[in-house]
C-alpha positions as CSV (number, residue, x, y, z in Angstrom):
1,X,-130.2,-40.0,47.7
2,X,-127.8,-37.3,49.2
3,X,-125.7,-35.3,46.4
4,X,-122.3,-34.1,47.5
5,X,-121.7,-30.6,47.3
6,X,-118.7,-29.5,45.0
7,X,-115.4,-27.6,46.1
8,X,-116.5,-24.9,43.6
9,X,-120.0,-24.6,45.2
10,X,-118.5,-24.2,48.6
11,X,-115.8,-21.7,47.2
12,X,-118.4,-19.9,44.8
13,X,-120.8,-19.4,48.2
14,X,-117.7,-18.6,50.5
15,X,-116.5,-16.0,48.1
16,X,-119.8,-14.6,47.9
17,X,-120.1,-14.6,51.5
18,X,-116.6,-12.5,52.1
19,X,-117.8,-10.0,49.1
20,X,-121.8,-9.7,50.7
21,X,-119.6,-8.4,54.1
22,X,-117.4,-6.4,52.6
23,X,-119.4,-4.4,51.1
24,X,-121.7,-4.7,54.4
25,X,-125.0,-6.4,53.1
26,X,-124.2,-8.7,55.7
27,X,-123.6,-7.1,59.4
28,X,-123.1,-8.1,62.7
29,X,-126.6,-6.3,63.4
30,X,-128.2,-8.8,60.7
31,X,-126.0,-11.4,62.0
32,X,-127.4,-11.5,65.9
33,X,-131.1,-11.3,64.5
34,X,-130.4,-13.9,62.5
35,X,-129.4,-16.2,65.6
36,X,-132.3,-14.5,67.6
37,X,-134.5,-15.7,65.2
38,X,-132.8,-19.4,64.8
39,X,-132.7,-19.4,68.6
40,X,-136.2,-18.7,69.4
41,X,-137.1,-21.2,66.9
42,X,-135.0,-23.8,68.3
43,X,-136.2,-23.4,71.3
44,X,-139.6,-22.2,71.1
45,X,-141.2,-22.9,74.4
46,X,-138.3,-20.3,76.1
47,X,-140.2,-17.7,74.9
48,X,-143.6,-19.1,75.6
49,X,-142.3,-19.0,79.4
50,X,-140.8,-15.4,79.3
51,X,-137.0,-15.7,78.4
52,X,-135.8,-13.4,76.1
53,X,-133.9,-14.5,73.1
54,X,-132.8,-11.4,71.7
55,X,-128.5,-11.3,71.3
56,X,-127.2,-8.1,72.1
């Protein structure tokens, strides 16, 4: 059922990871909407009531 995930899969994504922030297509502004988004979709009813999600 479940396929394990090879060491060179990890390393191929973590190296593409490291390279995506160097050269800043990844940021820490992309990064905190990222886990606003994840957040409010976790946790959907928060916002329904009026807390705000958004990481600043």
């Amino acid at each position: 059922m479940f396929r394990r995930v090879s060491l060179v899969f990890v390393v191929y994504i973590i190296i593409g990871l490291v390279v995506a922030w160097e050269k800043h297509y990844i940021t820490v502004n992309l990064l905190k909407g990222l886990l606003s988004a994840l957040l409010a979709i976790l946790l959907w009813w928060l916002p329904l009531l009026g807390v705000n999600l958004h990481i600043h």
